[in-house]
C-alpha positions as CSV (number, residue, x, y, z in Angstrom):
1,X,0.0,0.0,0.0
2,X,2.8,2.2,0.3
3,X,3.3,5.2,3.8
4,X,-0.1,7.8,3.6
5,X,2.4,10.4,1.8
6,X,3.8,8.1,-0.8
7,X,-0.2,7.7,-1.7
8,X,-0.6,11.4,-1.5
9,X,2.0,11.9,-3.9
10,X,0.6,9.0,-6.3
11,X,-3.0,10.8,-5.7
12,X,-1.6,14.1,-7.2
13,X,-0.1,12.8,-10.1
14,X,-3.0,10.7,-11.2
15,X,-5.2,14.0,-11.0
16,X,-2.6,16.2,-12.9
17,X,-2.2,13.4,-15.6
18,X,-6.2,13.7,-15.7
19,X,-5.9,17.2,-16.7
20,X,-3.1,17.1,-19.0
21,X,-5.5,14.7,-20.8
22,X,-8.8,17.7,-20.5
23,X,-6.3,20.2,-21.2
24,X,-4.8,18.1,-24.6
25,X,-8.4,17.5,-25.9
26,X,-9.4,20.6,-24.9
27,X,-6.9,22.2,-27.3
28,X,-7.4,19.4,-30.0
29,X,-11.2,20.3,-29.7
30,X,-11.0,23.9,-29.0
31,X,-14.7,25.3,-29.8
32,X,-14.7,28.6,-31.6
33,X,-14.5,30.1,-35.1
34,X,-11.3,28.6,-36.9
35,X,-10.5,32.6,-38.4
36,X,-11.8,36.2,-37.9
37,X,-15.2,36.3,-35.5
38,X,-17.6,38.3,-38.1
39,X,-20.6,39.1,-35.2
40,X,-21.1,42.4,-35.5
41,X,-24.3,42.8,-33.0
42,X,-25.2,41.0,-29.8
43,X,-27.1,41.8,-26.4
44,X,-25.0,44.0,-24.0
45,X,-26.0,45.4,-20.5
46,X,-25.4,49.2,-20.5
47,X,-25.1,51.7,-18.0
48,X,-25.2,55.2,-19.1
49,X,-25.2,57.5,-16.2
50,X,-24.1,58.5,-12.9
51,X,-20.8,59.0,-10.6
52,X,-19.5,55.5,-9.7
53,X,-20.2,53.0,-13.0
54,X,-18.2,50.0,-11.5
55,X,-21.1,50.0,-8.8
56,X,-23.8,51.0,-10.5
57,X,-23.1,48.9,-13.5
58,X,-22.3,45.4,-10.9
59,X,-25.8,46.2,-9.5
60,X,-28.0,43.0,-10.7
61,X,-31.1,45.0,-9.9
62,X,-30.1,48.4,-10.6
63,X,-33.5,49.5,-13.0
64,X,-30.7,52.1,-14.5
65,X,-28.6,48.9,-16.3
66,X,-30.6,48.0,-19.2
67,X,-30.6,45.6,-22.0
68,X,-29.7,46.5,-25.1
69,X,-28.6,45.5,-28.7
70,X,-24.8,46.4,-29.4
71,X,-24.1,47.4,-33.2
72,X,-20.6,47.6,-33.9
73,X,-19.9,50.7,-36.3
74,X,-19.0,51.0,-39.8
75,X,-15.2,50.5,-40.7
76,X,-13.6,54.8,-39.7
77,X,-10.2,54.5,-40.6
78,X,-7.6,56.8,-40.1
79,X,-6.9,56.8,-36.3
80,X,-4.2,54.7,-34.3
81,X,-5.0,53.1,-31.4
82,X,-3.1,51.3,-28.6
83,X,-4.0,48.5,-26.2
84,X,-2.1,48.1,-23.2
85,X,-3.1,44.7,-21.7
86,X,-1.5,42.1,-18.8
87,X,-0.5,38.2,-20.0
88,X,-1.4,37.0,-22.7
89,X,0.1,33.7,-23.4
90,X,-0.8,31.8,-20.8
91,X,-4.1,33.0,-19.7
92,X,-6.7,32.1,-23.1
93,X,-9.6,34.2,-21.2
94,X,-6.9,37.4,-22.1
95,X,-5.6,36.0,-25.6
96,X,-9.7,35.8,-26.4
97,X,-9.9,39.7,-25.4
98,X,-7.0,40.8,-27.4
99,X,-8.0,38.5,-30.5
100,X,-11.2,40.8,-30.3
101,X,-9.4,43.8,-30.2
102,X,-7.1,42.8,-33.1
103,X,-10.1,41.5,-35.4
104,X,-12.2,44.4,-34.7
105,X,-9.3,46.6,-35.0
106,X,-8.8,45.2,-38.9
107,X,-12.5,45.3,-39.6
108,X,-12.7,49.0,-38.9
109,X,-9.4,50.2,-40.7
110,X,-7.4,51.0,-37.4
111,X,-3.8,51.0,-36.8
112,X,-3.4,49.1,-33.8
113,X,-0.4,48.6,-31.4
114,X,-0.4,46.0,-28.5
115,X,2.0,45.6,-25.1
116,X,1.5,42.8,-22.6
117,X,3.6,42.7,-19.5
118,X,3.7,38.9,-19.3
119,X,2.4,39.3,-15.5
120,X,-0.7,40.8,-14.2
121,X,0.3,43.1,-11.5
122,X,3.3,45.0,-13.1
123,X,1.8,48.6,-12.7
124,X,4.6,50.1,-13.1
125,X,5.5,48.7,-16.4
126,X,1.5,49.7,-17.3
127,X,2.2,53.0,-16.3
128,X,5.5,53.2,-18.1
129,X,3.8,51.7,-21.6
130,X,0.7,54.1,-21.5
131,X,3.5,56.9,-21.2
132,X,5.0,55.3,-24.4
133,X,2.1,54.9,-25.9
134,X,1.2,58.5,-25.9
135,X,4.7,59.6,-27.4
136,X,3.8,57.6,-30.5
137,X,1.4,60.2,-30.7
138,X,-2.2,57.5,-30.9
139,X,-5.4,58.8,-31.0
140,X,-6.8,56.5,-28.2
141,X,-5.7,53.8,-25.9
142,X,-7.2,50.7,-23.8
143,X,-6.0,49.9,-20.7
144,X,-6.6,46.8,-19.0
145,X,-4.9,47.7,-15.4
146,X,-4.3,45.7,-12.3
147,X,-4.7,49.0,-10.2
148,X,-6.6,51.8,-12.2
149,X,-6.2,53.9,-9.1
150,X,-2.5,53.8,-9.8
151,X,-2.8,54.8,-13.3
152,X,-4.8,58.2,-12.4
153,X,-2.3,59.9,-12.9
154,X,-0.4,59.0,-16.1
155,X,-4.2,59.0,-17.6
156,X,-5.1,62.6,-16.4
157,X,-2.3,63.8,-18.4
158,X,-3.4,61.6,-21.3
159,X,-6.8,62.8,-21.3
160,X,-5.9,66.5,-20.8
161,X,-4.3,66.2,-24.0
162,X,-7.5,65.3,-25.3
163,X,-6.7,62.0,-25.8
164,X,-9.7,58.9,-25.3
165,X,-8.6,56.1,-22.3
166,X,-11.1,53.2,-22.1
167,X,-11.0,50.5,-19.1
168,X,-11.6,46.7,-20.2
169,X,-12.3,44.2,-17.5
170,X,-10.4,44.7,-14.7
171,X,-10.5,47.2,-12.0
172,X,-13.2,49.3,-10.0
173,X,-13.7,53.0,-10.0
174,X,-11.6,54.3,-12.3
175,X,-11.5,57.9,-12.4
176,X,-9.7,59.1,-14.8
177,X,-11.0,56.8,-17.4
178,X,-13.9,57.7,-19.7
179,X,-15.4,54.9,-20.2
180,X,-15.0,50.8,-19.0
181,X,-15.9,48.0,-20.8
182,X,-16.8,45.2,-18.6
183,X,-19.0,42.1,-17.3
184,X,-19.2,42.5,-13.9
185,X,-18.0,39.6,-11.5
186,X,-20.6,40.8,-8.8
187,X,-23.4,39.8,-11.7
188,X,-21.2,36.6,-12.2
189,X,-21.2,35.2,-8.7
190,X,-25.1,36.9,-8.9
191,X,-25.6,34.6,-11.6
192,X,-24.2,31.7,-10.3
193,X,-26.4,32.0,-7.0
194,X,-29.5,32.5,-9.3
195,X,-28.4,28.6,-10.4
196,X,-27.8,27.4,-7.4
197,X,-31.2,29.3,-5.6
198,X,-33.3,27.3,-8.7
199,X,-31.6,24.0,-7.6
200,X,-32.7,24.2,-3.6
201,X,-36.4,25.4,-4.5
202,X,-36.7,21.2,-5.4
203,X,-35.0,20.4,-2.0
204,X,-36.3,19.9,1.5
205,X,-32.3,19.7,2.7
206,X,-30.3,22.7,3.1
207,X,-27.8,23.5,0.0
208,X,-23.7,23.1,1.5
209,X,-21.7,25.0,-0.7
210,X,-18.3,26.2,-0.4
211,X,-16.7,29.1,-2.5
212,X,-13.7,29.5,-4.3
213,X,-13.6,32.3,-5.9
214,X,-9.8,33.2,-6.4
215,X,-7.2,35.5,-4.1
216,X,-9.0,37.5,-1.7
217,X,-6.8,40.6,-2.5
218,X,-7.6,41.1,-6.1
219,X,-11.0,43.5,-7.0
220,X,-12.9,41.0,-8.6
221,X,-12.8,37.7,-6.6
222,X,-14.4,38.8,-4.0
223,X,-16.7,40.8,-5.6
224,X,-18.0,37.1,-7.3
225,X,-18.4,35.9,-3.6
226,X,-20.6,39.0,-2.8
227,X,-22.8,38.6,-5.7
228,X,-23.5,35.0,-5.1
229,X,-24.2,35.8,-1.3
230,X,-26.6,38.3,-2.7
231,X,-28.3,35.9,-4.9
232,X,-28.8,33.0,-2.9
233,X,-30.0,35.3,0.3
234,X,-32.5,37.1,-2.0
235,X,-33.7,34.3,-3.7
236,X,-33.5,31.6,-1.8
237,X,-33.2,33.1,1.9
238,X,-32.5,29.9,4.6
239,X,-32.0,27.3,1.7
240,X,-28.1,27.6,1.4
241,X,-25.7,27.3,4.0
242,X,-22.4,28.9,2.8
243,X,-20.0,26.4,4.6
244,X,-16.4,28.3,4.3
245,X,-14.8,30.6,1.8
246,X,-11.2,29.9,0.4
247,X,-9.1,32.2,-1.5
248,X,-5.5,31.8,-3.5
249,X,-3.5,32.7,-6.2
250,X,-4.5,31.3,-9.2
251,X,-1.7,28.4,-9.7
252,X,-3.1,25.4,-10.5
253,X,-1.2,24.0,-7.4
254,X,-2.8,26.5,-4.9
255,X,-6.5,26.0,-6.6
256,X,-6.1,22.2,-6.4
257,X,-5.2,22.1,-2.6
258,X,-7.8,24.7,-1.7
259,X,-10.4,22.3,-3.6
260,X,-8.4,19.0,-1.8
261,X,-8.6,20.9,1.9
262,X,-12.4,21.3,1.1
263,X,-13.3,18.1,0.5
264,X,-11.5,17.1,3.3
265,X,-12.8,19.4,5.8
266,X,-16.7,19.1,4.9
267,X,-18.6,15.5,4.7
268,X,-21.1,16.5,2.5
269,X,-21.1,20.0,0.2
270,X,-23.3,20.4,-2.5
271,X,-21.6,22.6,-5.0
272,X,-18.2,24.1,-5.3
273,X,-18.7,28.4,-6.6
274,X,-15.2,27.9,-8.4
275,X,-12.9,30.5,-10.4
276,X,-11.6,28.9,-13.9
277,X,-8.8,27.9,-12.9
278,X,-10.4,25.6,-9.9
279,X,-13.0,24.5,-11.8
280,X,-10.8,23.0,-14.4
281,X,-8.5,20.9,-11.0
282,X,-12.1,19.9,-9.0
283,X,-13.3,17.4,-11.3
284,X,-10.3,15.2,-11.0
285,X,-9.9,16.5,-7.3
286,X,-13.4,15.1,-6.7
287,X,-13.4,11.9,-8.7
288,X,-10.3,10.5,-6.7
289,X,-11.9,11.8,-3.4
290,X,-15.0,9.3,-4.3
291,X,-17.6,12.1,-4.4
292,X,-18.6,12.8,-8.1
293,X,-22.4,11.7,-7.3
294,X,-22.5,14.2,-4.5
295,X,-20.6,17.1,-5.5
296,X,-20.9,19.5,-8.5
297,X,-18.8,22.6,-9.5
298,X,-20.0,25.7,-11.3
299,X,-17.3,28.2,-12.6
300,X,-17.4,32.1,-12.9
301,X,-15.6,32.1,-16.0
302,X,-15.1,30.2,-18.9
303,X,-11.7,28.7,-20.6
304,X,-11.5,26.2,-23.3
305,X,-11.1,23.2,-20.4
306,X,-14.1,24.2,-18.7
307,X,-15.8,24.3,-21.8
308,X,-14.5,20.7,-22.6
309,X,-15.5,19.7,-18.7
310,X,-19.0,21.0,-19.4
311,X,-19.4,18.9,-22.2
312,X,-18.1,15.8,-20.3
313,X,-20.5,16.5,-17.5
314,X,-18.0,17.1,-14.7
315,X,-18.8,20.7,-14.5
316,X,-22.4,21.4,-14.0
317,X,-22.6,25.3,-15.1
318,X,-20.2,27.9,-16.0
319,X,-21.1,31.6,-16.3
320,X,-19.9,32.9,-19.7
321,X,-19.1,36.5,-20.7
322,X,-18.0,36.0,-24.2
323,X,-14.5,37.6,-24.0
324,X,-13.8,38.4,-27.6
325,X,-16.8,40.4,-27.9
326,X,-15.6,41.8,-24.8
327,X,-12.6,43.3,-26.9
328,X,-14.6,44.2,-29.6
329,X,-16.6,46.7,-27.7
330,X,-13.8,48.5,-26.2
331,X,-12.9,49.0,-29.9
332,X,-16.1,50.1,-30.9
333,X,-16.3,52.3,-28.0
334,X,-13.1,54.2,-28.7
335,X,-14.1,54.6,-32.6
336,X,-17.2,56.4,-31.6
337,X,-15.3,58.5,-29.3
338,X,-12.9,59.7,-32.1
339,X,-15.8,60.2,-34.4
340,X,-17.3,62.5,-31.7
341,X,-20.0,60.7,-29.9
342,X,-20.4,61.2,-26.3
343,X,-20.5,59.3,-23.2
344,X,-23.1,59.0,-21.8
345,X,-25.6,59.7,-24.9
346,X,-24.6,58.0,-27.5
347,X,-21.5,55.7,-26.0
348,X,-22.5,54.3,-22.7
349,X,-20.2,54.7,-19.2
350,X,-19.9,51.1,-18.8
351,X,-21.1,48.3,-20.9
352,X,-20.8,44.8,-21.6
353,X,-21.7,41.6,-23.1
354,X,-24.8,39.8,-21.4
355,X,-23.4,37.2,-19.6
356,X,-24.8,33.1,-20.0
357,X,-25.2,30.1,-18.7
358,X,-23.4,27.4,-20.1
359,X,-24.4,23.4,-18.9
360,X,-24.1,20.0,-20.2
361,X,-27.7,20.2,-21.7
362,X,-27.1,23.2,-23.7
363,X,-23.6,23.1,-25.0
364,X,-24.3,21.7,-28.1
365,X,-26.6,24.6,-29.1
366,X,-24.8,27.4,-27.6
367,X,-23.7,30.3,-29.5
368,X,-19.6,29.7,-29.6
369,X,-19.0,33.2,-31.9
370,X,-17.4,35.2,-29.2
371,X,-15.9,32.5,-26.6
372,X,-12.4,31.9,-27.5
373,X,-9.4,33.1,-30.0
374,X,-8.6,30.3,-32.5
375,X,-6.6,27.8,-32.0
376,X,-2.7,28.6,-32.4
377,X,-3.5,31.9,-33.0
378,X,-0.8,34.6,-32.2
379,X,-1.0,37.9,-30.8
380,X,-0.9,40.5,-33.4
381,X,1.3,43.5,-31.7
382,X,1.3,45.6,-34.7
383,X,-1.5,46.1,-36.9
384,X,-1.0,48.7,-39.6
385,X,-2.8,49.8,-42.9
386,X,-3.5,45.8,-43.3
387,X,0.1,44.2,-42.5
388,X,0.5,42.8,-39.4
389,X,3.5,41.9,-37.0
390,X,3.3,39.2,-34.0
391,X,6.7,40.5,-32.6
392,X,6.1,43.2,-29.5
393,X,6.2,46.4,-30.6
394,X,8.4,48.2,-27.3
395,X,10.8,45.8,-26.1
C-alpha cells in the first residue's frame, strides 16, 4: 500500500495526468471560429449615467442597467489606437480579449499597437507603456490595469491632452478613465447563485456550498463571492448554507489544494462556486476523493477546459461573458469617441456583453462566436494599414 504520503504523492499525479489529458483535448477540440469572428451585433447590459459605474453597473437589480442591442460601427479608418493589456500567453480568457481587439481593429481600418507585460500586477510597467504609448502620438488607448487607481495619474495627463482612455475588464472606480468595458464579477457570482437558488427550490435539505472564488486581494474575486451571497440570500433566503470561503492565487497547485482541503474538511457540500482555474482541478480532485455523485462545480468564467469539462459533464454550469466580444466593444467604444459621440448619450459609461449560462444540456446549441481566440493563433502587436507583425512592438 505504500506510507499515507507516498499515496498522497501517487493521488496528485493521477489528477494532474487527468488534466493534461482535458487540457490536450481541450486544445485538440477547442470550440470557436477557426478565423476572424464576423458578429457584428449582440445583447449587451449598458449603464449610461451617474458618478460610480463599476457599482452601479455590478448592481443586478439596478433599474438604470438595461438591456440593449450592441451594433458595432461601420469600418472609420484613419486613427491609431493602442491596447495596453497584462498576459497573454498563458491566460486564453486574455488571448480571447485581445483576439477581439485585433479583429475588430482590422474590420474597422485601425492601426493598432499591442504591449502585454507577461504578468498581471506590473503597474509600473502599465504606467511606463501608457506613457510610451502616448509619445507615439495614438489617437486613443485601452488599458486593461491591475490597479486603475495607480494609473490616475499618467491618464489625467493623457486625457488633458485630449486623448480617449477606455477600461476593459479589470478594475473598479476608475476615475480618470472615460469609459469601461466590462462584465461585472458581482453579476457573475449573482448569476451563479441564481443557479444554485433554482436547484434548492426542489429540496427539503439545506444547500452546503463552499466558495472559491480566487485571491481575496484582487478587486474581482471577492466581488464574485458578494454577488452570489446576494443571490442566494434574496432568492433563496435559509436554503443555502455557505459552509467556508477559500481564497489563493491562481496556480493550479494553490487551486487544487484549496479544492483537496475542502473536500476534506466538509462531509457532505453540494456545489463548489469555483474560479476557472479551480474548476478546471475539481473534477479530477473530486473523482479521486470518491464524491462525483455528491458534489458538483460551477465556474465564474469560462476557458477552453471548462468548456470541454461541461461537455463531459464534470462541470455542472459555468457563467460565460463571451471575452472576444468583450474586446470588440472597447474598440467600438473608442471609434465612436474619435468620431465624436459622447459618453453617456450615444457611448454608454460602462457596458458589456450579457453574460450566459453554459451546462451540459445546452452546449451543443450554444452560441460559440465570441468565446475563445482560434486555436494557435498569435497575438498581433502591430496592426498597420492591413500588415500585421506578432513580434512586440516596445521591447
Amino acid at each position: 500500500m505504500g506510507s499515507p504520503q507516498r499515496r498522497a504523492m501517487d493521488n496528485k499525479q493521477s489528477i494532474f495526468k487527468t488534466l493534461v489529458s482535458v487540457a490536450a483535448l481541450a486544445a485538440f477540440c477547442i470550440i470557436g471560429a477557426p478565423g476572424a469572428s464576423t458578429q457584428t451585433s449582440w445583447k449587451v447590459l449598458a449603464y449610461y449615467g451617474g458618478k460610480d459605474d463599476s457599482s452601479a453597473y455590478a448592481d443586478a437589480e439596478n433599474p438604470a442597467v438595461r438591456e440593449e442591442t450592441w451594433v458595432s460601427p461601420a469600418p472609420v479608418g484613419d486613427y491609431a489606437i493602442g491596447a495596453i493589456m497584462p498576459q497573454l500567453f498563458n491566460d486564453p480568457y486574455w488571448l480571447a480579449v485581445t483576439y477581439g481587439i485585433v479583429e475588430e481593429g482590422r474590420r474597422l481600418g485601425l492601426d493598432v499597437s499591442l504591449s502585454a507585460e507577461g504578468e498581471i500586477g506590473k503597474i509600473s510597467l502599465q504606467i511606463r507603456r501608457v506613457e510610451e504609448r502616448m509619445n507615439r502620438l495614438l489617437d486613443g488607448a485601452i488599458l486593461a490595469a491591475a490597479n486603475y487607481p495607480a494609473t490616475n495619474e499618467v491618464v489625467a495627463k493623457v486625457t488633458a491632452q485630449g486623448i480617449p482612455v477606455l477600461a476593459l475588464v479589470k478594475g473598479r472606480n476608475p476615475s480618470k478613465i472615460l469609459a469601461k468595458v466590462e462584465v461585472s464579477p458581482r453579476r457573475r457570482g449573482y448569476l451563479a447563485g441564481t443557479f444554485v437558488a433554482h436547484q434548492a427550490t426542489s429540496r427539503t435539505a439545506p444547500v452546503d456550498v463552499v466558495i472559491l472564488a480566487g485571491p481575496a486581494g484582487s478587486d474581482w474575486a471577492p466581488s464574485i463571492a458578494e454577488g452570489f451571497r446576494r443571490a442566494v440570500n434574496k432568492l433563496a433566503p435559509g436554503k443555502i448554507r455557505i459552509l467556508d470561503e477559500r481564497w489563493g492565487d491562481m496556480d493550479k497547485y494553490i487551486q487544487l489544494e484549496l479544492v483537496e482541503s475542502a473536500l476534506a474538511a466538509f462531509k457532505h457540500i453540494d456545489y463548489l462556486i469555483c474560479n476557472a482555474v479551480a474548476a478546471e482541478v475539481a473534477p479530477a480532485a473530486i473523482e479521486a476523493a470518491g464524491r462525483t455523485k455528491e458534489v458538483k462545480v460551477i465556474s465564474a468564467y469560462i476557458t477552453p477546459t471548462v468548456w470541454k469539462q461541461v461537455a463531459f459533464g464534470k462541470i455542472a454550469a459555468a457563467i460565460v461573458g463571451f471575452p472576444v466580444l468583450q474586446g470588440k466593444m472597447a474598440v467600438d467604444m473608442l471609434a465612436m469617441l474619435l468620431q465624436g459621440k459622447q459618453v453617456g448619450k450615444q457611448v454608454p459609461l460602462c457596458a458589456g456583453p450579457k453574460l450566459a449560462l453554459l451546462t451540459p444540456d445546452n452546449y451543443m446549441v450554444f452560441p460559440t462566436d465570441g468565446l475563445f481566440a482560434p486555436q494557435h493563433w498569435r497575438p498581433v502587436f502591430a496592426l498597420n494599414a492591413g500588415t500585421e507583425s506578432t513580434e512586440p512592438t516596445i521591447p
